[in-house]
C-alpha positions as CSV (number, residue, x, y, z in Angstrom):
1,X,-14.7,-4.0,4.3
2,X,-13.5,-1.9,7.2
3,X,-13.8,1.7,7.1
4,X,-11.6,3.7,10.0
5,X,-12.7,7.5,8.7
6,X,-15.4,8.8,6.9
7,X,-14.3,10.6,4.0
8,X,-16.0,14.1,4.8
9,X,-13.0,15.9,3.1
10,X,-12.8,14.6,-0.2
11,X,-9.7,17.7,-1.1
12,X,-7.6,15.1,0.4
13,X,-4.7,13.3,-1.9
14,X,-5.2,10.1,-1.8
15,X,-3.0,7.0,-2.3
16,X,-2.6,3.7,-1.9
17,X,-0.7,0.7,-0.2
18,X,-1.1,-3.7,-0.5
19,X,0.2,-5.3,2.8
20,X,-0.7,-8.5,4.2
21,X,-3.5,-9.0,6.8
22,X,-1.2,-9.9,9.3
23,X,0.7,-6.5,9.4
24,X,-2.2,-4.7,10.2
25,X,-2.1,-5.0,14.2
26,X,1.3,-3.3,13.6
27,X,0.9,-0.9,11.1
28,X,-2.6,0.3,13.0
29,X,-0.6,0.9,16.4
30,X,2.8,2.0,14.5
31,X,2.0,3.5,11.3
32,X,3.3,2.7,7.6
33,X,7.6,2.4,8.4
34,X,9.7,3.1,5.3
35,X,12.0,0.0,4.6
36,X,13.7,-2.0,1.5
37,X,11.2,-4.5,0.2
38,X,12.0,-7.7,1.2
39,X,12.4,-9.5,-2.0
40,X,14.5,-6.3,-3.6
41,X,16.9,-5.9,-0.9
42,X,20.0,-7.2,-3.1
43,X,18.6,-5.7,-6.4
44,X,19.2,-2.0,-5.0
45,X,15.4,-0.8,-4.2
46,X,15.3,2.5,-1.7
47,X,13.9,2.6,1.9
48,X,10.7,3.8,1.5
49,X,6.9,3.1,2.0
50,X,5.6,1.7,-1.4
51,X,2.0,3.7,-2.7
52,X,0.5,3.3,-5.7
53,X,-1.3,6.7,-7.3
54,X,-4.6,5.6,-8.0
55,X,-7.0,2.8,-7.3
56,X,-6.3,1.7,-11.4
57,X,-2.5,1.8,-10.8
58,X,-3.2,-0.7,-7.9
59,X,-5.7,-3.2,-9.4
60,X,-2.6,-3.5,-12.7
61,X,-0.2,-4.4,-10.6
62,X,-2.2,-6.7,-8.5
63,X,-3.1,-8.5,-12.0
64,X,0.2,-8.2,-13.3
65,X,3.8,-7.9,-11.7
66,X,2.9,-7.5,-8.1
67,X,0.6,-10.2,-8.3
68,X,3.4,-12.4,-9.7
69,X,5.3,-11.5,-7.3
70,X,2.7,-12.6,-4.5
71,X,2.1,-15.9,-6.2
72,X,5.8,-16.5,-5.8
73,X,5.9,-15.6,-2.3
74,X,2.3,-18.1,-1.8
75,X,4.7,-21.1,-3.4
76,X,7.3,-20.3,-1.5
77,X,5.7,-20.5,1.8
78,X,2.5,-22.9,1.3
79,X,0.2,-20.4,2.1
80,X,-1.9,-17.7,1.2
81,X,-0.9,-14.0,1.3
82,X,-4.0,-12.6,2.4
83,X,-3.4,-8.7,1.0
84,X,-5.1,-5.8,1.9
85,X,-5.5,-2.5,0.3
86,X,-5.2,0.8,2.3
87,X,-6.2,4.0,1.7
88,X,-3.8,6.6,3.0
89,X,-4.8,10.3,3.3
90,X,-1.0,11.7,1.7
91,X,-2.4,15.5,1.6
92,X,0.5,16.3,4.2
93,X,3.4,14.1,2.7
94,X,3.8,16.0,-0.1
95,X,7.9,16.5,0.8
96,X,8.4,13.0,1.7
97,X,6.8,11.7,-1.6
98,X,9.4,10.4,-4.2
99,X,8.1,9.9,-7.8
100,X,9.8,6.6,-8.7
101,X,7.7,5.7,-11.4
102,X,4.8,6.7,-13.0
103,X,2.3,4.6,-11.2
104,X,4.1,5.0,-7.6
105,X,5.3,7.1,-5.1
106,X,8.2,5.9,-2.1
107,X,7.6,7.5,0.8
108,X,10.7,8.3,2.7
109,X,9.1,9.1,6.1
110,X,6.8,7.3,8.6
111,X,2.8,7.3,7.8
112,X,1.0,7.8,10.8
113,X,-2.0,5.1,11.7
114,X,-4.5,8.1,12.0
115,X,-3.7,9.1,8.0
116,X,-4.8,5.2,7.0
117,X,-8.3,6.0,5.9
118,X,-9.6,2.3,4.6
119,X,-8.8,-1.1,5.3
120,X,-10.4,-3.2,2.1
121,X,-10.3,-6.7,0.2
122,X,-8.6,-6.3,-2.7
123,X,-11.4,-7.4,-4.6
124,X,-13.2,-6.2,-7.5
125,X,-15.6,-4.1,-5.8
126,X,-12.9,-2.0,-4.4
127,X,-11.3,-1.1,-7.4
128,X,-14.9,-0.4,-9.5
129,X,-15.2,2.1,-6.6
């Protein structure tokens, strides 16, 4: 588990994101870049940065649809996704936030590196938490 910030402001919204290890170089220089999901591109999904609302609205769809979703993408390519959860500080987003559904939010603009409070496993630890 990698902690970035300690969280001495806990008035902060918080939300969270699933990404693969491997973005993390990129995403830790360049922030969280809005952009069609790659497997939704033809089925009409928006540009946006992906967050689920709370820590409960992650673990479901890591155990249900989006974890489908990663097992697909694990047969697909032969190997293992390797996801991360971050925690992203979303107190000053509040314009940018687009309630798609009722367990997510698409952000429209850019999420800076210094708002991504937590790197963790997506493990059951995090989520009891």
């Amino acid at each position: 588990m990698k902690h970035l910030m300690i969280y001495e402001n806990f008035n902060k919204k918080l939300a969270y994101h699933i990404t693969q290890r491997r973005n993390l170089k990129s995403i830790l220089k360049n922030g969280l870049i809005p952009k069609v999901p790659d497997d939704y591109q033809d089925q009409g999904d928006m540009k946006g940065v992906y967050l689920f609302k709370t820590k409960s609205d992650t673990e479901n769809a890591l155990y249900n649809w989006l974890g489908e979703r990663i097992e697909e993408w694990e047969e697909e390519n032969g190997k293992e996704y390797d996801e991360v959860c971050l925690t992203v500080d979303i107190s000053y987003l509040e314009s940018n936030l687009i309630d798609s559904v009722e367990y997510e939010w698409t952000c429209t603009t850019i999420i800076k590196p210094s708002k991504i409070l937590s790197i963790d496993e997506c493990t059951q630890d995090f989520f009891i938490h």
